[in-house]
C-alpha positions in Angstrom: 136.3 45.3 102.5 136.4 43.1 99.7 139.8 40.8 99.1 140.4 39.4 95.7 143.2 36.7 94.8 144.8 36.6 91.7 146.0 32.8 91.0 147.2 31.5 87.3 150.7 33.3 86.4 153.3 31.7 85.6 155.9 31.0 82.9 155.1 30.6 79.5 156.9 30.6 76.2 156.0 33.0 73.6 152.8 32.1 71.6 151.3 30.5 74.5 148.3 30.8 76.9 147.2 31.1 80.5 144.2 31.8 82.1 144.2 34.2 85.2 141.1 33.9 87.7 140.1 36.8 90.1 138.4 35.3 93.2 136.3 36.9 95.9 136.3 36.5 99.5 133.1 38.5 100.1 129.2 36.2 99.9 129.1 37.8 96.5 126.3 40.5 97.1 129.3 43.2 96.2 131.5 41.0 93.7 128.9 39.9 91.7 127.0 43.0 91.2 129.8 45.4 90.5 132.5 46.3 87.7 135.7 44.2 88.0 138.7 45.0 85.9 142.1 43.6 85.1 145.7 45.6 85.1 149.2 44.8 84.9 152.6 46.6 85.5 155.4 45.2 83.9 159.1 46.2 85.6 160.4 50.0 85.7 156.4 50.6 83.7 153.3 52.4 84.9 149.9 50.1 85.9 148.2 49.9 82.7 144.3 48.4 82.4 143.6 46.0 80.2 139.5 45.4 80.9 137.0 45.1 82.3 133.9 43.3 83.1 130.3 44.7 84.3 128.5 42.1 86.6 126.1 42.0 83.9 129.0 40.3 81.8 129.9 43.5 79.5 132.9 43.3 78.5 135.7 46.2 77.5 138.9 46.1 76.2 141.9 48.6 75.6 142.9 48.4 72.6 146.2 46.4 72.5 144.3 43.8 74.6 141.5 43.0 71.7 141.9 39.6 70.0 144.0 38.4 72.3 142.4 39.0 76.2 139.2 37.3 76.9 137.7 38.5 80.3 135.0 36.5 81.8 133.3 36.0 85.1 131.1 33.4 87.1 129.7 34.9 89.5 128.2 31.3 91.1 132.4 30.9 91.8 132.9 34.8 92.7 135.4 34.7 89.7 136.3 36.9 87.3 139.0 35.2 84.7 141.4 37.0 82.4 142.1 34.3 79.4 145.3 35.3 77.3 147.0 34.0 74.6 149.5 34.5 71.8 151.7 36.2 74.7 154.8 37.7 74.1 157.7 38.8 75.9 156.1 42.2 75.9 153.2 40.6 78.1 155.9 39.9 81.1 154.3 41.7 84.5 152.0 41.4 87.5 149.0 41.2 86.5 146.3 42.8 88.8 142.6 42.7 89.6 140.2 46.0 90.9 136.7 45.9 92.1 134.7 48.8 91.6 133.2 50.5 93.5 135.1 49.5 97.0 138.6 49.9 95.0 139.9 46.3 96.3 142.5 45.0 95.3 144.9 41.6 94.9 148.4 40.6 95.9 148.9 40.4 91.5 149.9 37.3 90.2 153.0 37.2 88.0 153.0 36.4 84.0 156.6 35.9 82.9 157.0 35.0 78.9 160.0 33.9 77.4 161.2 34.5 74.1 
């Protein structure tokens, strides 16, 4: 089994930025090869995905999260990052990565934004 740790939350005031990294405990002969995506669930609110990353680097995005999610990976690191910015309140949860096909998951890291 895979385990991933989510690192990078914090507090941030509306209109700013964080970057949140995705890291791999396996050699990288899983991680690097396979589909990683980002999720969130902000309080009393279902798990929503955000994107998602081949290990190729192909990129998709739900629609809200265009423009303003960037999701990345190095696979020399066994990272995959989740850059955000222009974050609003609305963006407040725990913020989740999933590696296909072994369905691993993180601890989440929590993304608080104040108005």
């Amino acid at each position: 089994q895979v385990q991933l740790v989510e690192s990078g939350g914090g507090l941030v005031q509306a209109g700013g930025s964080l970057r949140l990294s995705c890291a791999a405990s396996d050699s990288g002969s899983i991680f690097r090869v396979n589909i990683v995506r980002w999720y969130r669930q902000a309080p009393g609110k279902q798990l929503e995905l955000l994107a998602a990353i081949t290990g190729g680097g192909v990129t998709n995005y739900v629609d809200f999260a265009k423009g303003r999610f960037t999701i990345s990976r190095d696979n020399a690191k066994n990272t995959v990052y989740l850059q955000m910015s222009s974050l609003q309140p609305d963006d407040t949860a725990v913020y989740y990565c999933n590696l296909l096909p072994t369905n691993s998951w993180g601890q989440g890291t929590q993304v608080t934004v104040s108005s």
